[in-house]
C-alpha positions in Angstrom: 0.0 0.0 0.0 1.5 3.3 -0.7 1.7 6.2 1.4 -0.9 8.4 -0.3 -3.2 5.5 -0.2 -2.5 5.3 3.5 -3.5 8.9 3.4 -6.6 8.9 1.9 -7.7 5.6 4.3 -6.7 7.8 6.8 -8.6 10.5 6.0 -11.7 8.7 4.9 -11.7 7.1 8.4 -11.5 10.7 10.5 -14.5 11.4 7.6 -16.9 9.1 8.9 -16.0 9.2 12.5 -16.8 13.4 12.2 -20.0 12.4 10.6 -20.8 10.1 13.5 -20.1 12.6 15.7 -22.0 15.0 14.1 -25.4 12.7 13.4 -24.9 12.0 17.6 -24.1 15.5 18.6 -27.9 16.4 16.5 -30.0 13.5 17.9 -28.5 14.9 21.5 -29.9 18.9 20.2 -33.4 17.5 18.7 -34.0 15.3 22.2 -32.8 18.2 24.3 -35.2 20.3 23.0 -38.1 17.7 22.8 -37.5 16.8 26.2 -37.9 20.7 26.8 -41.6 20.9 26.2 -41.9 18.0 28.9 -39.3 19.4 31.6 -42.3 19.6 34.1 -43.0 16.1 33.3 -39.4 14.9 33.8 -39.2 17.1 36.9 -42.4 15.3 38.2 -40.7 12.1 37.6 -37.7 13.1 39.4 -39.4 15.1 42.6 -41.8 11.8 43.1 -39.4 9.6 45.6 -39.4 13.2 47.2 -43.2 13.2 47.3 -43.8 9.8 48.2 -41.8 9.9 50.9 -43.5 13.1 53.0 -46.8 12.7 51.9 -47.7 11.0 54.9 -45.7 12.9 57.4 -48.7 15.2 57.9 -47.3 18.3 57.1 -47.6 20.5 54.3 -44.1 20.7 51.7 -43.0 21.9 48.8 -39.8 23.5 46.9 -38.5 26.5 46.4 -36.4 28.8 44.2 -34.4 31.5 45.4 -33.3 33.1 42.3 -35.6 34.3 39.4 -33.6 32.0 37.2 -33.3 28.8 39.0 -36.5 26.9 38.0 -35.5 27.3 34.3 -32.0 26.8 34.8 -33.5 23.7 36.3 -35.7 22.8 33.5 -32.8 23.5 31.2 -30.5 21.3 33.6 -32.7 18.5 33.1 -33.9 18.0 29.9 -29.9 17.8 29.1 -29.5 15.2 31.8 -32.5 12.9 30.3 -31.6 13.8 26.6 -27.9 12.7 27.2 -29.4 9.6 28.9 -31.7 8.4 25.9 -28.7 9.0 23.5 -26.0 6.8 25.4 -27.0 4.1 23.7 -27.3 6.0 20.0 -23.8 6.8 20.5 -22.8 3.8 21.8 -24.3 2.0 18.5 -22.6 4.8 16.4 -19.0 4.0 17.7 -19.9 0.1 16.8 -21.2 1.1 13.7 -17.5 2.8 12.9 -14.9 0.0 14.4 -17.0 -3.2 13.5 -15.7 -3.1 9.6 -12.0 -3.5 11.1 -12.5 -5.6 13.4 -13.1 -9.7 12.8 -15.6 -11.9 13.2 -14.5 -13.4 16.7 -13.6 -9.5 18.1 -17.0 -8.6 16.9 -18.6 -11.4 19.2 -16.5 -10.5 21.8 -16.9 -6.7 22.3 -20.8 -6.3 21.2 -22.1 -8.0 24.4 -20.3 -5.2 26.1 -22.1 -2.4 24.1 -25.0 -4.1 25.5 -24.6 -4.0 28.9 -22.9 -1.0 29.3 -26.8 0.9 29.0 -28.1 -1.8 31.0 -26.0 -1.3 34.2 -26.1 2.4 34.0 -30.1 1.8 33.4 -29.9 -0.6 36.7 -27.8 2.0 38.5 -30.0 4.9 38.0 -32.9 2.7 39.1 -31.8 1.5 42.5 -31.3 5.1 43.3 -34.6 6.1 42.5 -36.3 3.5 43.6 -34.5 2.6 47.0 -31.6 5.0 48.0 -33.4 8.1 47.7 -36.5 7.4 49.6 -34.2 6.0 52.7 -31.6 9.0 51.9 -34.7 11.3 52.3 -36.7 9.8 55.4 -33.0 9.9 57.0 -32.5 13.4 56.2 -36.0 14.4 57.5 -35.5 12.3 60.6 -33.4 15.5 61.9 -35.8 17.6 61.8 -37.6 19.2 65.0 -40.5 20.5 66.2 -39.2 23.3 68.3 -39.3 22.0 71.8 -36.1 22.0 72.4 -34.8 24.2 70.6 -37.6 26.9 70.8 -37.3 27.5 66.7 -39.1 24.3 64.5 -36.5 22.6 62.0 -38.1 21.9 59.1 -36.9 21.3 55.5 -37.6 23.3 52.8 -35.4 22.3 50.0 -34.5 24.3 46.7 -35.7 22.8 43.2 -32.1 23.5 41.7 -30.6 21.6 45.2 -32.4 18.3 45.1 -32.5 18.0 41.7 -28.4 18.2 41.5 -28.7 16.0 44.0 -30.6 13.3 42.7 -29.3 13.3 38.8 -25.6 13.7 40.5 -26.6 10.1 42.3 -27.8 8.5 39.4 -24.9 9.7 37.3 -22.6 8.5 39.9 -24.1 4.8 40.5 -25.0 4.6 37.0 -20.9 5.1 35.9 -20.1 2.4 39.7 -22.2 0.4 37.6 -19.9 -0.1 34.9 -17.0 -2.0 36.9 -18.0 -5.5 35.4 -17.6 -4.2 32.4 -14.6 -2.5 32.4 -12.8 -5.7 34.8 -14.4 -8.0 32.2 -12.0 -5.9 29.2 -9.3 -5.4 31.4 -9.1 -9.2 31.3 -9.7 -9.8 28.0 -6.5 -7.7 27.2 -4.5 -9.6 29.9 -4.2 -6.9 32.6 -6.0 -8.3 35.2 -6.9 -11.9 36.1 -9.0 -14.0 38.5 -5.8 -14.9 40.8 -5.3 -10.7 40.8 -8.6 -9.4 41.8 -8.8 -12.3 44.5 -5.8 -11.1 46.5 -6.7 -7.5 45.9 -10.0 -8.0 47.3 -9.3 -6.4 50.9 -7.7 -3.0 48.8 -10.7 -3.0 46.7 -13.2 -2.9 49.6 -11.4 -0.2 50.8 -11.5 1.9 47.5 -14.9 1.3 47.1 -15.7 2.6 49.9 -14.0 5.7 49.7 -15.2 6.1 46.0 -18.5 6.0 47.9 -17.7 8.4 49.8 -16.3 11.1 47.5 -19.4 10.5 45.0 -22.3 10.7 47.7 -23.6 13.2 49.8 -21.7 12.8 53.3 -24.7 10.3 54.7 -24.5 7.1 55.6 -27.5 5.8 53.5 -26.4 6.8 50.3 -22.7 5.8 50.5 -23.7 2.5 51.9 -25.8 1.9 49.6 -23.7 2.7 46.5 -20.9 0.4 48.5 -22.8 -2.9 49.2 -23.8 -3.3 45.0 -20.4 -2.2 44.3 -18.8 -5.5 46.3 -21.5 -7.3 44.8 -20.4 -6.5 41.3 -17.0 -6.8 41.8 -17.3 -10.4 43.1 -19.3 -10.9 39.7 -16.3 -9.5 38.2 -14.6 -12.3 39.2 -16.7 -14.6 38.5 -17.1 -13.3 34.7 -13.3 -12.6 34.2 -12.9 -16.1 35.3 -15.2 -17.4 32.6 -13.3 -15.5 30.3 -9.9 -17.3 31.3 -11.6 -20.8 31.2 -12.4 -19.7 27.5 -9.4 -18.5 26.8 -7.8 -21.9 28.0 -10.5 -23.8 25.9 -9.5 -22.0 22.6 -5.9 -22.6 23.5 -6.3 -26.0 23.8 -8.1 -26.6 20.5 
């Protein structure tokens, strides 16, 4: 092959991976503004664990703003948050899309189921924090509340729309991306930097990094980081499990 013909493979390649880019960068634009028109939807959907959790407490809540322009910064804040999340796995098909002709048949088979669950753990992250963590991380919270006698003043919560909002997509970010250490053990085996025999003896580091990951990427309560934690040591003992299975293959294919 000569070296203009390297060039223009070259160049063809950077061609199509702009165009990826840019047919991922519109989809993001077109959802973000779709998802626009239903930011009081979304914000419904994302207030509800909120709701559920003080609508029996027998007082009477809500949120607030304190700036003219926090509510649509908010709204704004959002529909970026949920348009990103709906085109994860757009991109993630676009980047397949532009390595799978130079890759072979075996590498395809290998690498596509992790396009696949890579959406699915994130999907399973942001899940358990709206379904479990947040309700216990906001009956915990309220628990320090008081009703002023003992302290002559009531204590009551009154959080701000742009506060607990923040809070609760920075939660799902955060467990969504814990979520992905299977995944990223699992290729980290494949390429022969870690093994079984590895994360086995690391195991008492890892606890501790976990939870000090925990720590840094939750609010400073012991509900949240706990429970980002405890599914972390369950996936990394899955990890093994899985990067084991991928040795035992390896060994198989050898052998034949």
């Amino acid at each position: 092959m000569s070296l203009d013909e390297k060039d223009s493979g070259f160049v063809s390649h950077l061609t199509e991976l702009r165009k990826r880019l840019i047919h991922s960068f519109i989809f993001l634009i077109v959802l973000f503004v779709a998802c626009y028109f239903y930011a009081e939807h979304l914000y419904g959907f994302l207030v509800d664990p909120f709701a559920q959790a003080v609508k029996e407490d027998g007082s009477e809540r809500r949120l607030i703003f304190t700036a003219l322009q926090e509510t649509f910064l908010t709204y704004l804040k959002i529909s970026f948050f949920t348009a990103f999340f709906i085109t994860c796995p757009y991109i993630l098909m676009q980047i397949w899309k532009f390595i799978a002709p130079g890759l072979y048949k075996h590498e395809k088979i290998a690498i596509l189921p992790y396009l696949v669950l890579t959406p699915i753990l994130f999907l399973l992250g942001g899940m358990l924090v709206y379904y479990l963590i947040m309700p216990l991380a906001i009956k915990f919270f309220l628990s320090f509340e008081s009703t002023g006698l003992s302290t002559n003043l009531p204590i009551q919560l009154e959080a701000k729309v742009n506060e607990y909002l923040s809070l609760v997509m920075k939660l799902i970010f955060a467990f969504g991306i814990s979520f992905q250490l299977p995944v990223v053990l699992s290729l980290l085996a494949r390429v022969g930097i870690v093994d079984s025999d590895f994360l086995k003896k690391r195991r008492k580091y890892v606890v501790v990094m976990i939870f000090a990951a925990a720590a840094l990427l939750t609010p400073p309560d012991p509900i949240t980081q706990i429970g980002l934690a405890i599914p972390l040591l369950i996936l990394y003992e899955l990890s093994i499990l899985s990067v084991k299975i991928i040795e035992n293959k390896k060994l198989k294919d050898s052998d034949a």
